[in-house]
N, C-alpha and C positions, 0 to 999 in steps of 0.2 A: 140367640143372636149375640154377636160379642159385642163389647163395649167400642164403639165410634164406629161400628159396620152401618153404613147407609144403604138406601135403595138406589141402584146404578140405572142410569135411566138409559133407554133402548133408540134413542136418536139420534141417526145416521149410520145404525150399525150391519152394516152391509157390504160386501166385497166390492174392494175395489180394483183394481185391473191387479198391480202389483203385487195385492194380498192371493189375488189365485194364482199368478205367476208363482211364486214362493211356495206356494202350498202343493203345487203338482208338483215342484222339487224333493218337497219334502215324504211326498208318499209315497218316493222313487228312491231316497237315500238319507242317512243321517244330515243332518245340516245346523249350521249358526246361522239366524236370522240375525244381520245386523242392518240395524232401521234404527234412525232418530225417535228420538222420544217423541210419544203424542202420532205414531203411524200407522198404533195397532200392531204393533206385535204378536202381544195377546189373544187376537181375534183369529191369527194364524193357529196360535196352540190350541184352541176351540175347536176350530174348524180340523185340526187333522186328528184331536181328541174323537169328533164324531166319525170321520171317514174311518176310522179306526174301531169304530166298540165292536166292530162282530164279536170280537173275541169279549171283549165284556160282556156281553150277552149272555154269555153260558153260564151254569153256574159255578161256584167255586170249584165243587169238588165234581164236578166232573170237567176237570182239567181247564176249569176258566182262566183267564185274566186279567189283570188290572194293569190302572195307568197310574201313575205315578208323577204329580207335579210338586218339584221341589224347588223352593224360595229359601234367599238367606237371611232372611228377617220372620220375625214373625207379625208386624204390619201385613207383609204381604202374604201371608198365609190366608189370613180373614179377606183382605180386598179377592184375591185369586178363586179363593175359593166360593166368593158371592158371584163375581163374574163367569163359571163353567157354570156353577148350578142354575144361574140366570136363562143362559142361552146354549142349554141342552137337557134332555128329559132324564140325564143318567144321575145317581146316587152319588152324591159328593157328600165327600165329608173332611174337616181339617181336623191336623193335628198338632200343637205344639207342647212344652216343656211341661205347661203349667197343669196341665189334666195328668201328669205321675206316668206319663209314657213311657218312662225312663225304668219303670219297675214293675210292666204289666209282662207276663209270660206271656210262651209261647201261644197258646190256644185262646187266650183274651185275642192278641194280633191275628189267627186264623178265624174267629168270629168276626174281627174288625174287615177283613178280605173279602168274607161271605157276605157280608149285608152292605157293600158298598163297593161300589165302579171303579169312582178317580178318587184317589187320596191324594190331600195334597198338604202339607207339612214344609218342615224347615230340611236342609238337607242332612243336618244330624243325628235327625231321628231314623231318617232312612238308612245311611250309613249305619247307625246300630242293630238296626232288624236283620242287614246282612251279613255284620260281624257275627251276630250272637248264632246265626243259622235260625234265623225266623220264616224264612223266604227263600224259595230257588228262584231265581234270576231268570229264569225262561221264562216263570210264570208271569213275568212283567213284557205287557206291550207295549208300551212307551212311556220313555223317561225323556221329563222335559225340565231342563236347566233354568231357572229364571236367570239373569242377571249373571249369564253362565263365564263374562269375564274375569270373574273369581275363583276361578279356576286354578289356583296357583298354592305350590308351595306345598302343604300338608292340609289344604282345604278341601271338607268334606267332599265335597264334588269329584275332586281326586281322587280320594278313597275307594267311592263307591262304583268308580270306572274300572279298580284295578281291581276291586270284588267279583270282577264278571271275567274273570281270566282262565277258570274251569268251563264256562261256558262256552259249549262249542259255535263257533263265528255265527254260522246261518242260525243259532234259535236266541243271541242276544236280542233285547231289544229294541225296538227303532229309538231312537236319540234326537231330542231337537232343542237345541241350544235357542236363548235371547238373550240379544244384547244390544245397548245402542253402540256401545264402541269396544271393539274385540281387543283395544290398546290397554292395560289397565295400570300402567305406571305411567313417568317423563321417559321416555328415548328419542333417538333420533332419525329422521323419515327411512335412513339406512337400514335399521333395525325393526323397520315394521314388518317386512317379510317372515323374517324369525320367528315373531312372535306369534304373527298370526298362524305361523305352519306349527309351533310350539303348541297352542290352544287349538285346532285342528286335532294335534297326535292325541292331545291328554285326554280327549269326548271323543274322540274316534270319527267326526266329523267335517265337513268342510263348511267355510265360512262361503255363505252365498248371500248377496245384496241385489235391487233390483235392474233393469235393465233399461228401462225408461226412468229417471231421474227427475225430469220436470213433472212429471206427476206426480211422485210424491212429496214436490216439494210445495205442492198445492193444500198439502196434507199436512205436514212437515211443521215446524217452528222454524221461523223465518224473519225473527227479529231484527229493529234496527240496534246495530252495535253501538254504545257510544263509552267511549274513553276520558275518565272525567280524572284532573290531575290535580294534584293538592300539596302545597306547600307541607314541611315537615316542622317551620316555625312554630312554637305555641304562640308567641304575642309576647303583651308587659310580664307575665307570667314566668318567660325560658330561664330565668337562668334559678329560679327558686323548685322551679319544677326538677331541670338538669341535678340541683342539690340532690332532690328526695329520688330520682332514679340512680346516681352514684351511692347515694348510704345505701340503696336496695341492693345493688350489684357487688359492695363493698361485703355487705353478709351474705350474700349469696357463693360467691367466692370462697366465704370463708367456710363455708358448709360446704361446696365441691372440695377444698384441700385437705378436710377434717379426715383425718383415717382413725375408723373404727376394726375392730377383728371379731365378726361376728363365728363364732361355734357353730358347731352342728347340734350342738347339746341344750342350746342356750332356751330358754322359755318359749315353747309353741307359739303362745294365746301372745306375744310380745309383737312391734311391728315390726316385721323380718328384716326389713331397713329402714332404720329407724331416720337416716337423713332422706328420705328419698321426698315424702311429704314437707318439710321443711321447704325444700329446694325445690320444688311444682311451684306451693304456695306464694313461694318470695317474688318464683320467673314468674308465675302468672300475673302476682300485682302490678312489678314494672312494665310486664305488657300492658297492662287496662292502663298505666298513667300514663305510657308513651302514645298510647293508639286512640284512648277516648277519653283522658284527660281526668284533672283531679278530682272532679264532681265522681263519676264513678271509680277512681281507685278507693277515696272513700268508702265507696259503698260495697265494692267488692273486699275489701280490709274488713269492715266489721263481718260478714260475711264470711270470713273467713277465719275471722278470730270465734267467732261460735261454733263454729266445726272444729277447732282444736280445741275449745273448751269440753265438746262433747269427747274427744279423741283423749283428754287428759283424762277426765272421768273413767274409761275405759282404759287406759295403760301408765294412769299417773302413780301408781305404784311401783312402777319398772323405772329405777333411777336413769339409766341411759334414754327412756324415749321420753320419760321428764325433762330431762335434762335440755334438747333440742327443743320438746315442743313449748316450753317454758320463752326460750330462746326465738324463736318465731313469734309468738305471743308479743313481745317485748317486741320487735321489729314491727309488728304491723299496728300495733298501739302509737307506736313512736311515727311513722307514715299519715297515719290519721291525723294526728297532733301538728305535724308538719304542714299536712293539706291544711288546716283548719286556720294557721297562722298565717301561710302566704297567699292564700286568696277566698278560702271558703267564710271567713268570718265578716265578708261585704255580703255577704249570699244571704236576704231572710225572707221568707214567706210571707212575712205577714205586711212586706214595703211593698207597696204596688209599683213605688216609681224607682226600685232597688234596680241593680245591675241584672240582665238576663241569664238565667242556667246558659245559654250559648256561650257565654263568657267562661266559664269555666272548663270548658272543652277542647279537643282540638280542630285544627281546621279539616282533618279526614270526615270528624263527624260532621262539621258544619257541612259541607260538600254534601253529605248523604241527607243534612234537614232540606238544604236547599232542593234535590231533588224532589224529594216526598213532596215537598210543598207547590214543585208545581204542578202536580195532581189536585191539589185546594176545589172541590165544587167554585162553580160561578157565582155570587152574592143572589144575584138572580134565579137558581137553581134550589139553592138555600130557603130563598122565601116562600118560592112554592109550594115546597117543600116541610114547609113549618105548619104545625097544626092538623096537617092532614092524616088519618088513619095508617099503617106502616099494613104495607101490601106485600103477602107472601109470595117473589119471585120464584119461576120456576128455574132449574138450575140454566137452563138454556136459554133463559130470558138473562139473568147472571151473567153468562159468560159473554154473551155480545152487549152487554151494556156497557159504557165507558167510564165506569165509576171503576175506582183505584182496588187492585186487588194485585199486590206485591209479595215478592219473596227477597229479603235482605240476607245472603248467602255467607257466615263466618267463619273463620276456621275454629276455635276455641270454641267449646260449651262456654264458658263463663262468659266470653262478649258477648254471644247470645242471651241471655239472660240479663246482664247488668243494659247491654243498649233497649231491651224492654224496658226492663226498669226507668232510666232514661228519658224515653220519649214519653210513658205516661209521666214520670214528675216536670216534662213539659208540655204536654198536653195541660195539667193539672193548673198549671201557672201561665199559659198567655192560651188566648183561645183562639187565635191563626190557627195551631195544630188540634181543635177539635174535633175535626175529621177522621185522624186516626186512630183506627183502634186495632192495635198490635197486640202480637202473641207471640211466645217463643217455642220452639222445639228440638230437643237435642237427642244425642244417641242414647241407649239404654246402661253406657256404661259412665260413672260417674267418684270421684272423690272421697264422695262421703253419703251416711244414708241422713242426710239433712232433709226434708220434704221441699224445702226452696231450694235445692239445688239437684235433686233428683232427679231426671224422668224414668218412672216405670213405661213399657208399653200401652197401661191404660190409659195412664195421663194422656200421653203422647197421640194416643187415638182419638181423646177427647179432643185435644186441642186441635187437631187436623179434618174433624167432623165440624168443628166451630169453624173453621176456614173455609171448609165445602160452603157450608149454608152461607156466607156471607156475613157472618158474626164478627169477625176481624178482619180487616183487610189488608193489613200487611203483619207478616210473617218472619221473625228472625229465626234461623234455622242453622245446625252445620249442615256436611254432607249426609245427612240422613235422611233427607227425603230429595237427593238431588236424583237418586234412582228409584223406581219400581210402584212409588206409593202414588194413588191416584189423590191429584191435588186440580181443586178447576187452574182453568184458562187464565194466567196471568196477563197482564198489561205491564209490569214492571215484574226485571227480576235484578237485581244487582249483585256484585259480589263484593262486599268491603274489602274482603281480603281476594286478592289474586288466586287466580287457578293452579293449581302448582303440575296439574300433569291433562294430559290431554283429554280423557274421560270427565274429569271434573268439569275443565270447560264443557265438553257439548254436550252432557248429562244438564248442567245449571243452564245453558241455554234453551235447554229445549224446552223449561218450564215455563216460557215465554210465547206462548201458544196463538192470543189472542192477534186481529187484527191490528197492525201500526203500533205492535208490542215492542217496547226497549229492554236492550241489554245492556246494562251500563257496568262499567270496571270502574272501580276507585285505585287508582296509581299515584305515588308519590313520585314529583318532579326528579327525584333522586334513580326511579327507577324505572322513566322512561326511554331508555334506551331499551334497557334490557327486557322489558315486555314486550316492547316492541317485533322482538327477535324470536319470543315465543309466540308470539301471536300468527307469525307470520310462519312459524316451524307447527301451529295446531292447523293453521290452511293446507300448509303440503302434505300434511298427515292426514285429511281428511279427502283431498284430493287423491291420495296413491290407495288409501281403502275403499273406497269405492272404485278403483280401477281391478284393484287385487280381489277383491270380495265376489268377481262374477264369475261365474263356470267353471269351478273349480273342481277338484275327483276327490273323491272321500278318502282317506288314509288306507293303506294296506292293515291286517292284523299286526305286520311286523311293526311298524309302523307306530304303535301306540307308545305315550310318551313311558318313560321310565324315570325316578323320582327315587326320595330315601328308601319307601318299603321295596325297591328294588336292591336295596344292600345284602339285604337277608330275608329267604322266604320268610312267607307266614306262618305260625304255628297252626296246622291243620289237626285232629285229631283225626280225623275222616275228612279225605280228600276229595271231597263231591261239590256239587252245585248245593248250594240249601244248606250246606252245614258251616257251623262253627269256622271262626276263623280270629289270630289276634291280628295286627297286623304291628310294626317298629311304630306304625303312629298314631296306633292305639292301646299300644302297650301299657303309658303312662297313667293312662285315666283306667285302666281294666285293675293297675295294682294298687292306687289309690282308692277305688272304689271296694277292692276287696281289703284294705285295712280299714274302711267306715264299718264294714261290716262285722269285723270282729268281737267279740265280747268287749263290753267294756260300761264304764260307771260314766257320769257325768263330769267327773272330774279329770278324766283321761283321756289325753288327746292322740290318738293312735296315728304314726305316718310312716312311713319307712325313711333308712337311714340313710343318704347317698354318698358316697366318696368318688370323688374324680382323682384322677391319678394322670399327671402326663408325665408320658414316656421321652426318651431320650431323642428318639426322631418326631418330635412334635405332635403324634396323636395321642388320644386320648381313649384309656379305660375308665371303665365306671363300677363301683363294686356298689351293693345293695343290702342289708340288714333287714328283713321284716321285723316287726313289734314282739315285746317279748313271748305273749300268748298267739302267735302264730305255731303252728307245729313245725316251721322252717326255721332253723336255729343257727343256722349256716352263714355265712354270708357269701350272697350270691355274685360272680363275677361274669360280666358281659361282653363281647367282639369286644376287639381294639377298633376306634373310628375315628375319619381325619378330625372331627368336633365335639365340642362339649355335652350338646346338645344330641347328637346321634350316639354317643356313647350312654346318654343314660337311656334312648330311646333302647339298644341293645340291649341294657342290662333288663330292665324292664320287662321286657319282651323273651328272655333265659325266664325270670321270675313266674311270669306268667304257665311257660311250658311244665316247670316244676311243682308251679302250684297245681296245675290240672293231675299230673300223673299223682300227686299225692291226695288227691280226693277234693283240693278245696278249691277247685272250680268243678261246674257240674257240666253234662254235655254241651250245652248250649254257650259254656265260659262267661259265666256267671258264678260269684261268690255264693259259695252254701253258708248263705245267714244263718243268725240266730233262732228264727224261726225256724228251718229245716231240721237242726239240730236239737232245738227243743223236742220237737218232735219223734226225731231216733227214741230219744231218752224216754221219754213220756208214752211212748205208742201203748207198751205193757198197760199202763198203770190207766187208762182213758177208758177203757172196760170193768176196771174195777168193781166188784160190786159192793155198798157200804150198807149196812142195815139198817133199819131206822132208826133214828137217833143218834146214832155212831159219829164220831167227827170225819169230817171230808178230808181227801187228800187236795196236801195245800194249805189246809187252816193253822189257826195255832192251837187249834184244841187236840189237832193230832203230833200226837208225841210218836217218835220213833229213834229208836236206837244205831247207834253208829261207834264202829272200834274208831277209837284214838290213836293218830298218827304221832309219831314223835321218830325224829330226826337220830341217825347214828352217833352223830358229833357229841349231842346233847345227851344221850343214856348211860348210866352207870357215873354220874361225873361228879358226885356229892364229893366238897372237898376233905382230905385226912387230913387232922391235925400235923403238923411238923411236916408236911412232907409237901416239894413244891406244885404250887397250884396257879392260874393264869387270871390275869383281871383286867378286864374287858372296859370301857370307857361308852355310855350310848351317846352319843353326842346329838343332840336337836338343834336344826335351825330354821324359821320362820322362812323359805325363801321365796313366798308369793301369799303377801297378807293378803285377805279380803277386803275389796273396796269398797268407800262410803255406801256405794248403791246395795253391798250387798248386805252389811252389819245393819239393816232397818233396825236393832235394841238398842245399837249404841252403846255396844260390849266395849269393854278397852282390850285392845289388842295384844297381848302377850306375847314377848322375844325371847325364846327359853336360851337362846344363845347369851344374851345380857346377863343372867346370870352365872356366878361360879359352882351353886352345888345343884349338883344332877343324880344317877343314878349310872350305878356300873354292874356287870356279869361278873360275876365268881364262879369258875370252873376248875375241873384237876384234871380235865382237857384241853388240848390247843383247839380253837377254834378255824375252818377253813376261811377263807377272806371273803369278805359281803361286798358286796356296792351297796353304794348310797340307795334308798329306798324312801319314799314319799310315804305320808301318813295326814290324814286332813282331820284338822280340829277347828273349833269357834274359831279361831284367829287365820285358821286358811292352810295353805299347804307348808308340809315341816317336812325337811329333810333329815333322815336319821342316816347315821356311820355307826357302828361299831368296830373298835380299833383297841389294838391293844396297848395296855399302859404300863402292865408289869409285868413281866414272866418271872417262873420263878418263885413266886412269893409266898411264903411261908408263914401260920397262923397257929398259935396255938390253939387247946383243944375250948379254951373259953373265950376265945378273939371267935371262932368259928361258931360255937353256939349263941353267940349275942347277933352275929350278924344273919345267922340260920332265923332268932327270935323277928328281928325288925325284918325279916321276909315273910315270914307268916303274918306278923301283927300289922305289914299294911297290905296285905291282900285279903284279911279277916273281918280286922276292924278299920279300917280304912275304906276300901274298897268295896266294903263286905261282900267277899265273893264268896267266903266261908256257909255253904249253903248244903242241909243233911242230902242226900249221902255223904256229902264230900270230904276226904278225909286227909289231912298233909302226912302224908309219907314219903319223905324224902331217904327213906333206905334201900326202896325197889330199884331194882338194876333197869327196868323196863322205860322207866318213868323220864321225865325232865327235871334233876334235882338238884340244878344248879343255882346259887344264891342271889338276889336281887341285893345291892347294897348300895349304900348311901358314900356321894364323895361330896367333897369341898379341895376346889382347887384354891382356893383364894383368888381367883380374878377371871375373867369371861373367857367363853371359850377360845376365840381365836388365839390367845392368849396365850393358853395353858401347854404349859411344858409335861415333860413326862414324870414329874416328881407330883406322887401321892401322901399325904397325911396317914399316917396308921394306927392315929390316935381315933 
């Protein structure tokens, strides 16, 4: 059982007129269910799950089926998957990221087929079973979209529609889209046709709604609306407040004008854009003090100065993202400091008859306490109440009871969290608000990995199983659970922040489920007009989908939508159902995933190298570089395309074909890792047989012998007196010390650049030209050059044997590498017998001009 999966209870779950309506449609032709939230949906995809398993029945291998239900979260993997297994006898089973599904072979997936019915996952994992040629596509009887309005763009859904194009029409198979609103952007009622014949072509589908209306809206969420409006005045507070949002937007500004010229060369492990965090952090503060007032810009400041303190730790050795994040640091110290002068320093805890935390907020949130509070228990309800034993409701005892079970709807993660914070430090301090007990929930993608500002999936289930049971009862959330995630029957759902597109509205609506349930909007008086105008553009939008949504015809095959991987076929090796495929928009993650894979140390961070190039008529090439221990030494050049982004998708996608025909993708276009190769190498030698006692292969007891390579440049090059000879300069520089977390001895860190005397090559050959090359010591990574200083240069036959002496005598007795057999022979033609010698330029490197001492 995973973490926050509850027991779904089985009350009222039963067809209701509309739900068979819809369902004999669907076992007649592809279709979009589009149904408000809270109608059952769901209970359709069960239902044509079962009319459907004949074919699950069989078994695998003799030419069985499966069903396939894909969700784009993986919340909804665990809910989905307890709901079939619930109310049907077939073998379910889920899958998401975190079980290494991402690196199970072919025949792990062909065992996962055989021992189970319906699989139901995220839809990226699906889309890679049929990139990789895991799965023929006929072998699937139905594929069910959750939340199939996301359908757009290079989402996976897409992908895995255009995967089935070898597939001949009659053995695809059947398709059933869910959705509450088949709109998934703002347009206007003109453009709703479009769209929905747009999402139609891209699932091969038709969008079908029901026929009788009043009935389901018996079913339905059917909330009263209410439009609550609020001044944008803070009070005595404006014009000291107005101060600390102008110094906010005065450095924000200054960091949007700041032009940096980041490299392609420039440090991996560094932050790619180094102002990008900066300029979040800054616009996120002046939002919390414009929207929820000083009390939490406060709190969101320190909060934020702790996650750059952990982000300095991590790249405060890289001068440039010091440099910014130093600079941030300093701005939200100074904000804090500002709050704390104009009004937080009346604010104490410990004065009972002190001014209210109310006061220090704005009137949007006053509006939203006001709300909350008039859900407050009756004093009378309270008393009864007190003392008495705490009785486990049942969930359906819960949801018709009239006690406060809220969703406070945000756009930001951060005012999600800070207005938690909030209402319990007033709960904490007046006890009118002891009633609620709030919780926040945000998406899984986050800022920083701080644990107070994080939500993992588990978190996020836990805290959502806490709101099933009735453990909290109001809820701060973004749109992360405005879809798919079962949450009970609300009595309050608000949105602080306005709906920005039509889906958002009636997804956040429809969480309002309960009996004499309010919708309330918080609008600023500022922006009552113009709500108004959307509000009444989400009625006619919802009015023409339900007219357009009935008896519709399913698309032609011609008919299906076309997108970027229509630019350029896919790269096929075998043109079949069931095999291999790359596709332009999954090129990018196939060639990054096959530089992870290449050999490499801890210390090396393996990417490929991209160049955009535009052309004279406004499009764009992309050229490509693998790593240097790739065997593709090339650089690879991609289509010309009208965008940046489809130009590297091209080049990409070239890489990929090349990489296959040269061995390092294998049939399935998967990197041959390290292991595979291990393997070639080792297969002889895993038979071996050792005698007893004999050292193993692999130990250090087994010695084994190996001829010595040495380089053409380097042989025969011992310098002759009088005659000219070349001198080499190695030049070291420290250009990524180790940081405090890493130096745990508290070594002192060494700059070999800061110094003037180094170490140079004596040769009586030219040397070909090096690149810079890395070398990691105690003090961290050093970059070495060798360059040339003197040509030319001539030595007598005792300038030669002194400097010949000080190379044997610090690799002897220095170094002592002088170990028997070992013999210095520097007169073999075969050998490397060119001089190590000691320079002093007099002053540090960057410094250093081309004149050497020859004393």
């Amino acid at each position: 059982m995973f973490p926050g999966q509850t027991v779904i209870h089985t009350d009222e779950f039963t067809p209701r007129d509309y739900q068979v309506e819809l369902l004999a449609v669907a076992k007649e032709k592809n279709i979009i269910v589009c149904l408000d939230t809270g109608t059952g949906k769901t209970f359709i995809a069960v239902q044509l799950i079962k009319e459907l398993a004949f074919d699950l029945n069989l078994p695998w291998d003799d030419k069985g089926k499966r069903t396939f239900f894909l969700v784009p979260t993986v919340p909804l993997v665990m809910q989905q998957s307890a709901v079939i297994a619930l109310h049907t006898s077939l073998k379910v089973k889920c899958y998401v990221g975190e079980m290494g599904v991402d690196f199970w072979a072919k025949d792990r997936w062909l065992d996962e087929f055989r021992e189970n019915q319906v699989l139901v996952m995220t839809a990226q994992i699906f889309c890679d079973i049929l990139l990789h040629g895991y799965l023929e596509a006929s072998r699937v009887n139905l594929l069910i979209f959750d939340e199939c309005h996301n359908a757009k763009g290079n989402h996976p859904y897409r992908q895995i529609m255009k995967a089935l194009d070898l597939v001949p029409f009659e053995l695809r198979p059947r398709v059933l889209g869910l959705t509450a609103s088949v709109i998934n952007n703002k347009c206007n009622v003109e453009k709703i046709t479009h769209q929905i014949e747009g999402l139609e072509k891209v699932l091969g589908c038709c969008a079908e709604t029901v026929s009788d209306l009043v009935q389901v809206s018996r079913y339905g969420a059917k909330p009263k609306e209410c439009i609550v409006y609020f001044s944008t005045h803070y009070g005595a507070y404006s014009d000291g407040i107005d101060g600390i949002i102008s110094y906010l937007d005065e450095n924000t500004t200054f960091l949007q004008e700041a032009q940096l010229q980041i490299k392609e060369t420039e440090d991996k492990d560094s932050i790619r854009e180094p102002l990008v965090i900066p300029k979040t952090v800054l616009m996120e503060t002046s939002y919390i003090l414009q929207h929820l007032g000083a009390w939490c810009a406060d709190k969101v400041a320190l909060l934020f100065i702790r996650d750059l303190e952990k982000l300095m730790c991590r790249y405060g050795y890289i001068e440039r993202n010091k440099m910014f994040l130093q600079f941030t640091l300093t701005v939200l110290r100074a904000v804090r400091k500002l709050c704390y002068d104009i009004c937080l320093k009346r604010l104490s805890s410990h004065d009972a008859d002190g001014p209210s935390l109310l006061e220090f907020t704005t009137p949007k949130v006053k509006r939203l306490v006001e709300v909350l509070l008039q859900y407050k228990p009756a004093a009378d309800e309270v008393e009864r109440g007190a003392g008495l034993p705490v009785v486990k409701l049942s969930r359906r005892e819960r949801e018709n009871s009239s006690a406060l079970c809220g969703i406070v709807f945000v756009e930001h993660r951060t005012t999600a969290l800070i207005l938690n914070a909030f209402v319990k430090e007033l709960k904490a301090r007046e006890t009118a608000f002891s009633f609620l007990k709030t919780d926040y929930v945000v998406g899984h993608g986050c800022r920083s990995n701080n644990n107070d500002s994080v939500m993992v999936h588990r978190q996020q289930a836990d805290i959502i199983k806490r709101f099933r049971d009735f453990d909290s009862n109001i809820l701060f959330a973004t749109s992360v659970i405005e879809e798919g995630i079962d949450i009970p029957h609300c009595n309050l759902v608000m949105r602080f922040d306005p709906p920005k597109e039509y889906r958002s509205y009636v997804q956040s609506r429809g969480r309002a489920r309960k009996n004499e349930a309010r919708y309330v909007l918080l609008i600023s008086e500022e922006d009552r007009d113009k709500f108004r105008e959307d509000l009444t553009n989400y009625k006619e939008i919802e009015e023409v989908l339900l007219d357009r949504c009935r008896d519709r015809s399913s698309p032609d095959e011609e008919d299906l939508d076309t997108y970027a991987d229509d630019l350029l076929p896919p790269y096929m090796p075998v043109k079949e159902d069931g095999r291999a495929r790359v596709t332009m928009s999954s090129a990018i993650s196939l060639v990054n995933r096959y530089c992870a894979r290449l050999p490499s140390d801890a210390f090396t961070h393996l990417t490929p190298l991209w160049k955009l190039c535009k052309l004279e008529d406004g499009q764009f090439q992309c050229s490509l570089r693998l790593p240097i221990n790739s065997p593709i030494k090339y650089r690879i050049e991609g289509e010309i395309m009208p965008r940046k982004k489809l130009a590297k998708m091209a080049a990409a996608l070239k890489t990929c074909e090349i990489l296959h025909k040269a061995g390092e993708l294998d049939s399935h276009l998967l990197p041959v890792g390290k292991e595979a190769m291990k393997w070639e190498l080792e297969e002889d030698s895993l038979y071996e047989e050792v005698p007893d006692g004999a050292p193993r292969p692999g130990t250090t007891k087994r010695r084994q012998h190996y001829y010595k390579q040495v380089a053409n440049s380097l042989k025969g090059c011992y310098p002759t007196p009088e005659k000219p000879c070349f001198l080499y300069i190695i030049s070291m520089e420290l250009s990524r010390p180790i940081t405090e977390e890493q130096n745990t001895r508290g070594r002192e860190i060494y700059h070999p650049e800061e110094t003037s005397q180094c170490f140079g090559l004596l040769t009586a050959a030219e040397l070909p030209q090096l690149p810079v090359f890395p070398v990691y010591t105690r003090s961290g990574e050093v970059s070495i050059s060798v360059d040339l200083v003197v040509a030319h240069l001539t030595l007598t036959e005792k300038q030669r044997d002194t400097l010949s002496f000080f190379h044997y005598f610090t690799f002897s007795s220095v170094l002592r590498l002088d170990k028997t057999p070992m013999v210095y022979d520097r007169a073999t033609e075969n050998t490397a017998n060119y001089i190590i010698v000691p320079l002093d330029f007099g002053r540090s490197i960057p410094d250093r001009s081309r004149e050497v001492r020859s004393d």
